[in-house]
TITORLO-530172 format. One record per atom (N, C-alpha, C, O): residue number from 1; chain; atom name; x, y, z. Coordinates in steps of 0.001 Angstrom, whole numbers, plus 500000, padded with zeros to 6 digits. Each point is the difference from the previous one (the first is absolute). Layout:
N
   seq   mol   atom       c1       c2       c3
   NUM     A     CA        X        Y        Z
...
END
This chain:
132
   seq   mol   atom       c1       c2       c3
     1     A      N   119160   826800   328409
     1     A     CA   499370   500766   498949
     1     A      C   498519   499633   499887
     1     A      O   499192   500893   499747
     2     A      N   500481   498082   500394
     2     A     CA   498525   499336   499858
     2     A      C   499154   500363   500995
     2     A      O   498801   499794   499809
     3     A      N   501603   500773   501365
     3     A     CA   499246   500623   500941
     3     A      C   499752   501280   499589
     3     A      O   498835   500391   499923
     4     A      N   501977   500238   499833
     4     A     CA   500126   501649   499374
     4     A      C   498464   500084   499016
     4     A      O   499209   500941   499943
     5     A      N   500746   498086   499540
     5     A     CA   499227   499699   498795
     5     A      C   498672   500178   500480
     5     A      O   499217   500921   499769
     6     A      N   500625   497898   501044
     6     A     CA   499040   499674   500566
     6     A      C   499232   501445   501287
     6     A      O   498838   500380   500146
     7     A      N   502288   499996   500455
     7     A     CA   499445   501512   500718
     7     A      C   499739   501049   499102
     7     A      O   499248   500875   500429
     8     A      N   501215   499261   498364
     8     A     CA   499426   501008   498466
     8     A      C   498551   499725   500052
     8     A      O   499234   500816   500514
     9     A      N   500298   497913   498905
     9     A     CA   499363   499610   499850
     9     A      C   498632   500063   501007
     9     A      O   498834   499883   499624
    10     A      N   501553   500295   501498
    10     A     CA   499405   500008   501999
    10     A      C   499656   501358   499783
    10     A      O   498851   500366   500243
    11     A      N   502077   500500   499291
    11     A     CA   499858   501698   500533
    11     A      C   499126   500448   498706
    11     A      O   499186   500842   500380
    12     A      N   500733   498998   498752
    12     A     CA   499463   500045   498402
    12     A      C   497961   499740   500346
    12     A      O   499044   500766   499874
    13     A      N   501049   498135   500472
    13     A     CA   498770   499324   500465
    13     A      C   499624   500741   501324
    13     A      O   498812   500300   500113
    14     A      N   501829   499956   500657
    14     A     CA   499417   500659   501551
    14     A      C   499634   501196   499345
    14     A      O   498890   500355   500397
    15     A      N   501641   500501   498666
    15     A     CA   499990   501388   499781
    15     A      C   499136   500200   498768
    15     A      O   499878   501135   499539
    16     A      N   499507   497813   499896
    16     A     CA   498598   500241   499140
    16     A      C   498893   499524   500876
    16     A      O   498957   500558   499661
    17     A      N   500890   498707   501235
    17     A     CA   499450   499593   500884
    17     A      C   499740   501315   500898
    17     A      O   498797   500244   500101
    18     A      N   501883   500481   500442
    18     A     CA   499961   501113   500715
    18     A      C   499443   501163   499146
    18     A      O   499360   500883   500572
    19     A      N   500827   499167   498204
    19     A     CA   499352   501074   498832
    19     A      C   499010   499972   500226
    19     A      O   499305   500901   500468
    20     A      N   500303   497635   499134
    20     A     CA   497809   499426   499849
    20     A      C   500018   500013   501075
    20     A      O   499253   500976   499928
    21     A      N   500881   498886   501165
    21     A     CA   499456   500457   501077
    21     A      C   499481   501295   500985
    21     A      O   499141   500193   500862
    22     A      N   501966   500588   498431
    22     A     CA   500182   501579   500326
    22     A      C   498554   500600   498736
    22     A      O   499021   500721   500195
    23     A      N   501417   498658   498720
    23     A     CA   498805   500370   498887
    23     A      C   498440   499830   500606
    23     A      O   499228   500920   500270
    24     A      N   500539   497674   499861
    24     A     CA   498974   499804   500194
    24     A      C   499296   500833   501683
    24     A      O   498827   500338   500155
    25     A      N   502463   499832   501039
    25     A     CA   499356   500894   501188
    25     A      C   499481   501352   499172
    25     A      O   498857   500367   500274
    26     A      N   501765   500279   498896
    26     A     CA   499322   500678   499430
    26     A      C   498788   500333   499822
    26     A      O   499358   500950   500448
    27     A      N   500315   498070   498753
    27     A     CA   498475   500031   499432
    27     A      C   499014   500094   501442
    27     A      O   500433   499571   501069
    28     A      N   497844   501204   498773
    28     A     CA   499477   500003   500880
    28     A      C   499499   498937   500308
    28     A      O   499760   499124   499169
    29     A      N   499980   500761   502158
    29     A     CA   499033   498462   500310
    29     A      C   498345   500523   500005
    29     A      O   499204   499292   500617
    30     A      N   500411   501654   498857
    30     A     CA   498870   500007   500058
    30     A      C   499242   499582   498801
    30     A      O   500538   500367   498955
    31     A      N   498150   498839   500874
    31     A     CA   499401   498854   499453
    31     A      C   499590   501172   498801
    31     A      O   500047   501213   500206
    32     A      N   499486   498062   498322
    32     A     CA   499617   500579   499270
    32     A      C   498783   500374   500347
    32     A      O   499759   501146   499622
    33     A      N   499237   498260   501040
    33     A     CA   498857   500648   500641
    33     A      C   499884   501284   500924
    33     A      O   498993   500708   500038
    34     A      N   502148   499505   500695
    34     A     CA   500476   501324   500708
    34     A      C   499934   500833   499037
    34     A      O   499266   500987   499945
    35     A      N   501606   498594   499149
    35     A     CA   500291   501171   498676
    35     A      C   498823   500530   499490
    35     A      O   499786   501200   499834
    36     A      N   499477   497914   499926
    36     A     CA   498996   500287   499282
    36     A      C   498837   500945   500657
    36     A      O   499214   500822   499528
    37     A      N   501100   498570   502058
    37     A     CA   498578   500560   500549
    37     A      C   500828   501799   500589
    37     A      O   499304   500817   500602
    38     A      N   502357   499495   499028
    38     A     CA   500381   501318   500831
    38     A      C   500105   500187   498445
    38     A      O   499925   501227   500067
    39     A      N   500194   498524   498509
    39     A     CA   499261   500878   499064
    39     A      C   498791   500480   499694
    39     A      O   499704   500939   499261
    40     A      N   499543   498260   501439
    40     A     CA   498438   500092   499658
    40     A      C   499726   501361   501198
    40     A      O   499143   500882   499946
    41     A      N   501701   498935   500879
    41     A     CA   499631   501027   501287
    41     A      C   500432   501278   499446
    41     A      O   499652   501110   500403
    42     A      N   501048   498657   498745
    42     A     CA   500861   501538   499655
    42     A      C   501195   500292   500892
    42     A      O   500866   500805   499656
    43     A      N   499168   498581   501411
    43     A     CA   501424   499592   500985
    43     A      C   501042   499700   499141
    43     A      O   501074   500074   500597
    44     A      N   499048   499595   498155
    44     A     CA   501478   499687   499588
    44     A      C   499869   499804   498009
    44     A      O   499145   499523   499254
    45     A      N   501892   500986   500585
    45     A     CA   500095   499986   498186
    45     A      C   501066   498677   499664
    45     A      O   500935   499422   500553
    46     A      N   498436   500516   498420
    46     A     CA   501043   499027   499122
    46     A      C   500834   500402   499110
    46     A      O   499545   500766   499151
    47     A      N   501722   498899   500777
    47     A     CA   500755   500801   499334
    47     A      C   501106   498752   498820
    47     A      O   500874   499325   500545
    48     A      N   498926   500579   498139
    48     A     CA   500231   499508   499164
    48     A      C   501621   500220   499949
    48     A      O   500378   501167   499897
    49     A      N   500629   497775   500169
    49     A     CA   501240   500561   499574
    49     A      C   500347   499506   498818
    49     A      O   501138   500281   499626
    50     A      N   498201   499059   499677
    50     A     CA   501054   499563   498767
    50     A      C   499543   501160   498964
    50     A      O   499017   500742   500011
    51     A      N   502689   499060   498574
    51     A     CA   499274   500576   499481
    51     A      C   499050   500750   498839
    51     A      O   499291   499078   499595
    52     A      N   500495   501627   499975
    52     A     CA   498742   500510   499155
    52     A      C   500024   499065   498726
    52     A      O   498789   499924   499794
    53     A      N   501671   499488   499442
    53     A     CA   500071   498957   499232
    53     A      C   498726   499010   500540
    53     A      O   498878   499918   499500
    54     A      N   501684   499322   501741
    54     A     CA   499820   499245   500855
    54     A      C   498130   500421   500372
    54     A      O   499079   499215   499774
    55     A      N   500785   501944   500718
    55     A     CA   498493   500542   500466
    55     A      C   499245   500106   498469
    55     A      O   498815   499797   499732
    56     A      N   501797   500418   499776
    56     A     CA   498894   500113   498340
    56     A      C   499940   498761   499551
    56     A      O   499299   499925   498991
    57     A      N   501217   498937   501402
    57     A     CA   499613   498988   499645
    57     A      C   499069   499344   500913
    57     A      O   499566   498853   499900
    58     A      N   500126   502192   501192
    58     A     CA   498438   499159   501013
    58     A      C   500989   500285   501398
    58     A      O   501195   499797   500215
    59     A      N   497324   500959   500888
    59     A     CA   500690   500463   500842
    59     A      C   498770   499787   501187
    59     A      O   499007   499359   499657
    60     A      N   501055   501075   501453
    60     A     CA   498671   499915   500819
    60     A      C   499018   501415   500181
    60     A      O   500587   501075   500128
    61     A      N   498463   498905   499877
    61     A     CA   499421   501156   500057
    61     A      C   500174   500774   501380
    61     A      O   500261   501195   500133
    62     A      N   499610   498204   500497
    62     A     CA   500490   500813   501741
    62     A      C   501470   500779   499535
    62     A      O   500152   501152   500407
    63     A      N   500799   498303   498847
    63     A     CA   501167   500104   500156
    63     A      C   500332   501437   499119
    63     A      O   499544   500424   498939
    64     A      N   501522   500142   502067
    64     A     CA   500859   501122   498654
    64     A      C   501316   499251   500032
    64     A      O   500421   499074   500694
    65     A      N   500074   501635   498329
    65     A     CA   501230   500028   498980
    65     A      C   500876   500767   500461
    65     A      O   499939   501191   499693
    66     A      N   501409   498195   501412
    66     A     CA   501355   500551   500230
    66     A      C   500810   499337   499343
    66     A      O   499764   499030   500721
    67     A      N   500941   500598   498615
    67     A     CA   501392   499361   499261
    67     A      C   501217   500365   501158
    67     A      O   500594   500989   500428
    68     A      N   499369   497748   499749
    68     A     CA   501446   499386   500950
    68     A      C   501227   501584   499312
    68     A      O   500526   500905   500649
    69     A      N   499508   498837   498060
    69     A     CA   500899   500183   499175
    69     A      C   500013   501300   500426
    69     A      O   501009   500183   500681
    70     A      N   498080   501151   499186
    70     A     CA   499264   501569   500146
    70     A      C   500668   499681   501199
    70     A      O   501131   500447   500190
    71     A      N   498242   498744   500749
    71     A     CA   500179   500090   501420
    71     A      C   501349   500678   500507
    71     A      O   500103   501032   500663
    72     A      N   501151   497929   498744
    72     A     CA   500875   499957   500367
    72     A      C   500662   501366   499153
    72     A      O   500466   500934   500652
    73     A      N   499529   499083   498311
    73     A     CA   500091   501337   499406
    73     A      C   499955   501219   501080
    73     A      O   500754   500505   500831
    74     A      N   497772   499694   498617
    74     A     CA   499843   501312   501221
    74     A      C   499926   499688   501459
    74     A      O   499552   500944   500651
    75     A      N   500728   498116   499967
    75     A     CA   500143   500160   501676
    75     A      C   499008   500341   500460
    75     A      O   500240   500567   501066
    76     A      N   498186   499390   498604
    76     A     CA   498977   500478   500369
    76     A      C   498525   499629   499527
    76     A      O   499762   499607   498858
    77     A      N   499622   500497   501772
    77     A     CA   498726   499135   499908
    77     A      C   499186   501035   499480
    77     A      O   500261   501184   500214
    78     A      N   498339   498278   498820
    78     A     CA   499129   500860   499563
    78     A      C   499192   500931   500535
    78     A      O   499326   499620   500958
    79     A      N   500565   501378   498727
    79     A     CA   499168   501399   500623
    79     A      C   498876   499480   500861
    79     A      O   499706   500401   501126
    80     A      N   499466   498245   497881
    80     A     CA   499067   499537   500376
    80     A      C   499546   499160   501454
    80     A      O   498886   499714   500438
    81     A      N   502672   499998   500157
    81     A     CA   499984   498986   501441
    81     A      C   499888   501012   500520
    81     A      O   500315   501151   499698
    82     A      N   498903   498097   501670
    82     A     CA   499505   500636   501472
    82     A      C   500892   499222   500875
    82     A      O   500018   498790   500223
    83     A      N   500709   502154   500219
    83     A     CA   500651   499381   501456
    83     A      C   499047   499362   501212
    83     A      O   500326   499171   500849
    84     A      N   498567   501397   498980
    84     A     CA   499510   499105   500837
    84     A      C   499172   499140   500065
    84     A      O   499179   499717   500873
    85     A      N   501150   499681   497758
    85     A     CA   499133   498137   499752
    85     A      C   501582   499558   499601
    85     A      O   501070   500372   499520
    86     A      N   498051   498348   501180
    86     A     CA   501241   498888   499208
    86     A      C   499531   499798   498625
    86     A      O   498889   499895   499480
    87     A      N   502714   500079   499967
    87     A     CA   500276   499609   498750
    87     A      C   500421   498367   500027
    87     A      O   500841   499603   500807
    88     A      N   498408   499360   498106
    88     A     CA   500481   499116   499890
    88     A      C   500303   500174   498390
    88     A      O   499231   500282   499080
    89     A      N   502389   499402   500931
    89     A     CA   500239   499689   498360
    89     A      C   500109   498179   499559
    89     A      O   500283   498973   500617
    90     A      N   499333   501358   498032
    90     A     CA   500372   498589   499581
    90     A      C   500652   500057   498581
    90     A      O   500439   501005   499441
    91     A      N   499537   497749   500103
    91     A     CA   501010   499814   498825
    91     A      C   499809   499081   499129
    91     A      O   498825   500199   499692
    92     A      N   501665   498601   499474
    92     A     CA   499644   499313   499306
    92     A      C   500648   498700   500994
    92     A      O   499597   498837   499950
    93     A      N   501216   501546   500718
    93     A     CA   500011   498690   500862
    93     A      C   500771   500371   501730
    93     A      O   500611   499239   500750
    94     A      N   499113   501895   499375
    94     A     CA   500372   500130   501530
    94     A      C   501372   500630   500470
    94     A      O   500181   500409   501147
    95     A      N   500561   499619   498066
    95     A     CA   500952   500254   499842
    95     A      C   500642   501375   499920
    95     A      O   500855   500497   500733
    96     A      N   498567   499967   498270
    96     A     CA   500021   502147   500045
    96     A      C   499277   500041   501032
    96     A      O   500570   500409   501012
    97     A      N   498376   499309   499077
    97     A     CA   499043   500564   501143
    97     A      C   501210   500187   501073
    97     A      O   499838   501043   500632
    98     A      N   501015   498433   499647
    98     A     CA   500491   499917   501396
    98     A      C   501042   501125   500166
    98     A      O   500196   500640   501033
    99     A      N   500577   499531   497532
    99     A     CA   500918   500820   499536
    99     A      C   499033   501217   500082
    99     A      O   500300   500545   501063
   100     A      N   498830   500061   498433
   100     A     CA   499044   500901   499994
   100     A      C   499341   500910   501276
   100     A      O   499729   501198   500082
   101     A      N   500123   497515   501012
   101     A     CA   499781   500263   501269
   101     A      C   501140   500303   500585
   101     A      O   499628   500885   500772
   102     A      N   501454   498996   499385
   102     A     CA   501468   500472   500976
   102     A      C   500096   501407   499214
   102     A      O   500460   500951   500632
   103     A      N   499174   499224   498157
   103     A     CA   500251   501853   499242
   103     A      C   498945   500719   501044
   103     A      O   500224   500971   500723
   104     A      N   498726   498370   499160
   104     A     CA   498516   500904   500663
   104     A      C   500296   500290   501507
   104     A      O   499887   501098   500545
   105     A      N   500468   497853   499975
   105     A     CA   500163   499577   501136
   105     A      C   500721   501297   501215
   105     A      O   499696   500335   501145
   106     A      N   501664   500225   497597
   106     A     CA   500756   500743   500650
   106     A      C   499241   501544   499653
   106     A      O   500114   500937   500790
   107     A      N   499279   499152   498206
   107     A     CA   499150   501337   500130
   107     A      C   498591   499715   500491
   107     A      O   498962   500460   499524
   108     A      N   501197   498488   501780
   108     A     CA   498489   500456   501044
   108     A      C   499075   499342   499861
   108     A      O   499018   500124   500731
   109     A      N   501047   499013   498306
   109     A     CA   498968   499300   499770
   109     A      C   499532   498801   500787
   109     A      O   500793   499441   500758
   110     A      N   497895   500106   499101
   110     A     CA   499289   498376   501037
   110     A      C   500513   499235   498788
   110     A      O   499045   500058   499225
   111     A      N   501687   499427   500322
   111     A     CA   500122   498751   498814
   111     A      C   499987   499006   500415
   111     A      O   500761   499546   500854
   112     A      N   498082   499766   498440
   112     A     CA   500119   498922   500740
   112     A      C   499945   498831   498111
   112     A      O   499002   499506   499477
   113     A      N   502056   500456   500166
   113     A     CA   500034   499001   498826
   113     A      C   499536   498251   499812
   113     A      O   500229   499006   500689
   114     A      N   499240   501154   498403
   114     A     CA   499311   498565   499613
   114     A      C   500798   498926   499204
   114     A      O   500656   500241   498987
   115     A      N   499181   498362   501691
   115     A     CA   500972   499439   499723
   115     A      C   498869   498988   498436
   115     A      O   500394   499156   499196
   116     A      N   498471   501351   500950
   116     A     CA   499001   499379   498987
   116     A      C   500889   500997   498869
   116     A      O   500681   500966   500344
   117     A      N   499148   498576   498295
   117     A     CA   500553   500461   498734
   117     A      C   498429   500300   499298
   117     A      O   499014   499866   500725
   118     A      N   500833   500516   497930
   118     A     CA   499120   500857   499698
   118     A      C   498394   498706   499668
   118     A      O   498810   500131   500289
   119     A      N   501920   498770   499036
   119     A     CA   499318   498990   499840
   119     A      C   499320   499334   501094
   119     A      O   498921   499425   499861
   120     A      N   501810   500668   501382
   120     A     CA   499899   499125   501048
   120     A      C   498767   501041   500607
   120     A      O   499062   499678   500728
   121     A      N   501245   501589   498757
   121     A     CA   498744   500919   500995
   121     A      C   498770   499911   498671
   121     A      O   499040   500077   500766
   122     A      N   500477   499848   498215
   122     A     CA   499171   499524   499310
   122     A      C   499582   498617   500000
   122     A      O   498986   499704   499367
   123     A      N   501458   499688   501062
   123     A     CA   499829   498453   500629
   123     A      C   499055   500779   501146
   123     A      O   498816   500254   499780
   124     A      N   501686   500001   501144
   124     A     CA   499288   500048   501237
   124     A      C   498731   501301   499811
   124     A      O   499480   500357   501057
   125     A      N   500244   500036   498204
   125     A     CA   498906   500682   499737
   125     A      C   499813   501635   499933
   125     A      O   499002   500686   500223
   126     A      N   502402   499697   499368
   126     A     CA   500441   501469   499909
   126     A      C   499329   500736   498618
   126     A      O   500614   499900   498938
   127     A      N   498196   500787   501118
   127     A     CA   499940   500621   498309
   127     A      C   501114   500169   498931
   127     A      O   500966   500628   500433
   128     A      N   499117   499037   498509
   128     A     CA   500476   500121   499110
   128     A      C   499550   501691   499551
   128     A      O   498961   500610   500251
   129     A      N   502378   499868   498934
   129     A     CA   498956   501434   499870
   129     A      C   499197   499296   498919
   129     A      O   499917   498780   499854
   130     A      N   499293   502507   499139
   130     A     CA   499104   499612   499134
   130     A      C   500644   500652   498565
   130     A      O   499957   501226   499888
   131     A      N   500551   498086   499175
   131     A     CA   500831   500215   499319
   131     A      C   498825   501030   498831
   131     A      O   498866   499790   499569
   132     A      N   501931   501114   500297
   132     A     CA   499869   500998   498867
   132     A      C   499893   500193   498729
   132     A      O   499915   501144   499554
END
C-alpha cells in the first residue's frame, strides 16, 4: 500500500510539473525589447486580456482591451486585430495571456503571449496610459 502512495504522489508531481512546463513553452521567447521595438514599428499590437474592472484601474497605453472573459464568450477577436501583425497578449500575471492566445491562435492569428504580467511590463518601461 505504501508504494501505491508514494506512485500517487510521483504521478501528481510529474503532472503539475508537465502543466508549468507546457504553460510556460507557451509564452513567447521574444525579449520585452522586441516587443517594444515591433510596437513601435507598427508590426504588432498589444492586446490587454484581463478584465475591464482590472484596465480602469491602470492599463498600458500601447495596449487595447480584450477580456479573456468576452473572448471566450464570443469565440472571436476584436474588429480591431490585423491578421497580419503579431498580436502579443498579456495579463496581470501571464497566465490568461496564454489562455487568450490558443482562442486567437485558432482564428489565424501570430500570438505570440507574454509571460511579463502588467506590473512587470511597467517595471520595464511600458507607458502607462494617462489617466482621465
Amino acid at each position: 500500500m505504501r508504494w501505491q502512495s508514494g506512485l500517487a504522489v510521483a504521478v501528481l508531481v510529474s503532472g503539475w510539473l508537465c502543466a508549468g512546463a507546457l504553460l510556460a513553452a507557451g509564452h513567447t521567447q521574444d525579449s520585452l525589447d522586441i516587443v517594444k521595438k515591433k510596437l513601435a514599428d507598427k508590426d504588432a499590437v498589444l492586446v490587454d486580456v484581463r478584465e475591464q474592472a482590472e484596465w480602469d484601474a491602470g492599463h498600458l497605453d500601447a495596449a487595447e482591451l480584450l477580456p479573456l472573459s468576452t473572448l471566450q464568450k464570443e469565440g472571436k477577436a476584436a474588429k480591431t486585430l490585423t491578421k497580419g501583425k503579431i498580436v502579443y497578449t498579456h495579463c496581470k500575471a501571464g497566465i490568461r495571456s496564454v489562455t487568450a492566445a490558443e482562442i486567437l491562435e485558432k482564428q489565424g492569428y501570430d500570438v505570440r503571449p507574454l509571460k511579463a504580467g502588467y506590473q512587470e511590463l511597467l517595471d520595464a518601461g511600458f507607458a502607462p496610459a494617462k489617466k482621465k
